[in-house]
N, C-alpha and C positions, 0 to 999 in steps of 0.2 A: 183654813185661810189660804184661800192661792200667792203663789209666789208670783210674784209677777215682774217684766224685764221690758217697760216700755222701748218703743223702736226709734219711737221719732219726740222731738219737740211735744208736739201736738197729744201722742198717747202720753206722754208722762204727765202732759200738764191734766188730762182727763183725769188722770189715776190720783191724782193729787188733789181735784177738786175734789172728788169722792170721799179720799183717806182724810183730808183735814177735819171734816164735821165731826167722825166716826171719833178720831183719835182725842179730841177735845172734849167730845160727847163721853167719852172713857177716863179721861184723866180728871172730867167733872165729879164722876160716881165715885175714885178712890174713898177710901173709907178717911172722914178728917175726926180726930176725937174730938171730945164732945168737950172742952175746955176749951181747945179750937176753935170750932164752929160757935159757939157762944159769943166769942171777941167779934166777929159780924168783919174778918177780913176782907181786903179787894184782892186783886190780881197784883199791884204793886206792892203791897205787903207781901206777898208772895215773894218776890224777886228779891226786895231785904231781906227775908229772912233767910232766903237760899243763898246768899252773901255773905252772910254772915256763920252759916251756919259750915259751907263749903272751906271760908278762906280765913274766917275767926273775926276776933274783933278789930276795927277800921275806926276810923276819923269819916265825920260827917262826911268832910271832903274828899275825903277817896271814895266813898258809898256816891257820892254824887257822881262823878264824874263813872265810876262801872255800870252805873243805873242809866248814864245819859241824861240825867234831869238836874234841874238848879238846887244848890245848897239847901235853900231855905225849903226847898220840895222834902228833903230826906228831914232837915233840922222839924217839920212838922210830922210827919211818919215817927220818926224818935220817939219825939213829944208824949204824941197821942200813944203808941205802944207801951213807953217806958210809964206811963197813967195807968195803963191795964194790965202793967206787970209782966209784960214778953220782954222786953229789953230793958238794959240797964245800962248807966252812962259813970265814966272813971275819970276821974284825972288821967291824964299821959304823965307817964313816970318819969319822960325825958324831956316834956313840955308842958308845965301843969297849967298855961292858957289851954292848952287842949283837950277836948274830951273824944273819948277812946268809948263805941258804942259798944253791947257785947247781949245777946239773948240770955236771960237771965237764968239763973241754975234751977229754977221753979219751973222754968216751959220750956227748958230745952229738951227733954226726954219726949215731952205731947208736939214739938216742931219738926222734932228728927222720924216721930212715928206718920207725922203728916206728910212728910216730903222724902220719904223712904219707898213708898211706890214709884213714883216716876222717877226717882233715881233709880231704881232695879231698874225699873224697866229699860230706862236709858241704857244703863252699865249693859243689860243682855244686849241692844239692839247694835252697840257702838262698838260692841268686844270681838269681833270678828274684822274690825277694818283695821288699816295701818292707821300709824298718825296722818301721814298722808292725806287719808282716804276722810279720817276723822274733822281734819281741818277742812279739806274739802266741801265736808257734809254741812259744818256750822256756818262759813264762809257763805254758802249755798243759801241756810233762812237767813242770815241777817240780808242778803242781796234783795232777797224775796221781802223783806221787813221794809228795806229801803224802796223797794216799789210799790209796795201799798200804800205806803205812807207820802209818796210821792204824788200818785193817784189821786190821793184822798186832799189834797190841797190845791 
């Protein structure tokens, strides 16, 4: 794989049109077990579970608001997962109006083997910059997220 040190604007933005297919086309093929793939996930179920699985169990309303999407967006994701048995929902011990979402101890082992390749792989790619350079990198797609999305309306 060439390393490559775009000069300008113009070659990085090239090197990126290129790199994005490849790298989605690759993180498509991870291998997902077969309990997994069954449940017939989206990409937003993705991002819950990497949430939850990263930072532990949350309040609807906190998942909403790290997700970017409305309550009632996560309160149906819950729903329909905690149905098929990937997540489960608790009393708050210190608010029992509230429920405390959490991936259930049944598919936490088959969630952690799904989302353990692009986590390596991140962890190698990311483990050579400073924080710095790290906040930089992330700063950098969400900017790029903001323009497509800007584009796109």
């Amino acid at each position: 794989m060439p390393v490559s040190s775009p000069g300008n604007t113009d070659d990085a933005i090239r090197e990126l049109l290129l790199l994005m297919p490849r790298m989605v086309g690759r993180a498509k093929r991870l291998p997902v077990p077969e309990r997994v793939r069954s449940l017939e996930l989206s990409p937003r179920h993705l991002s819950l579970l990497a949430l939850l699985l990263f930072d532990g169990p949350a309040q609807v309303n906190d998942l909403a608001v790290r997700l970017e999407v409305a309550p009632t967006t996560v309160s149906l994701m819950v729903a329909e997962l905690s149905r098929k048995g990937v997540l489960e929902r608790r009393e708050d011990e210190a608010d029992r109006r509230r429920r405390i979402v959490s991936i259930s101890a049944e598919m936490r082992p088959e969630i952690e083997d799904w989302l353990a390749g692009s986590a390596a792989a991140w962890r190698k790619a990311l483990a050579p910059l400073t924080d710095d350079e790290r906040r930089r990198f992330v700063d950098t797609l969400l900017a790029y997220e903001r323009a497509l999305e800007a584009t796109a309306d």
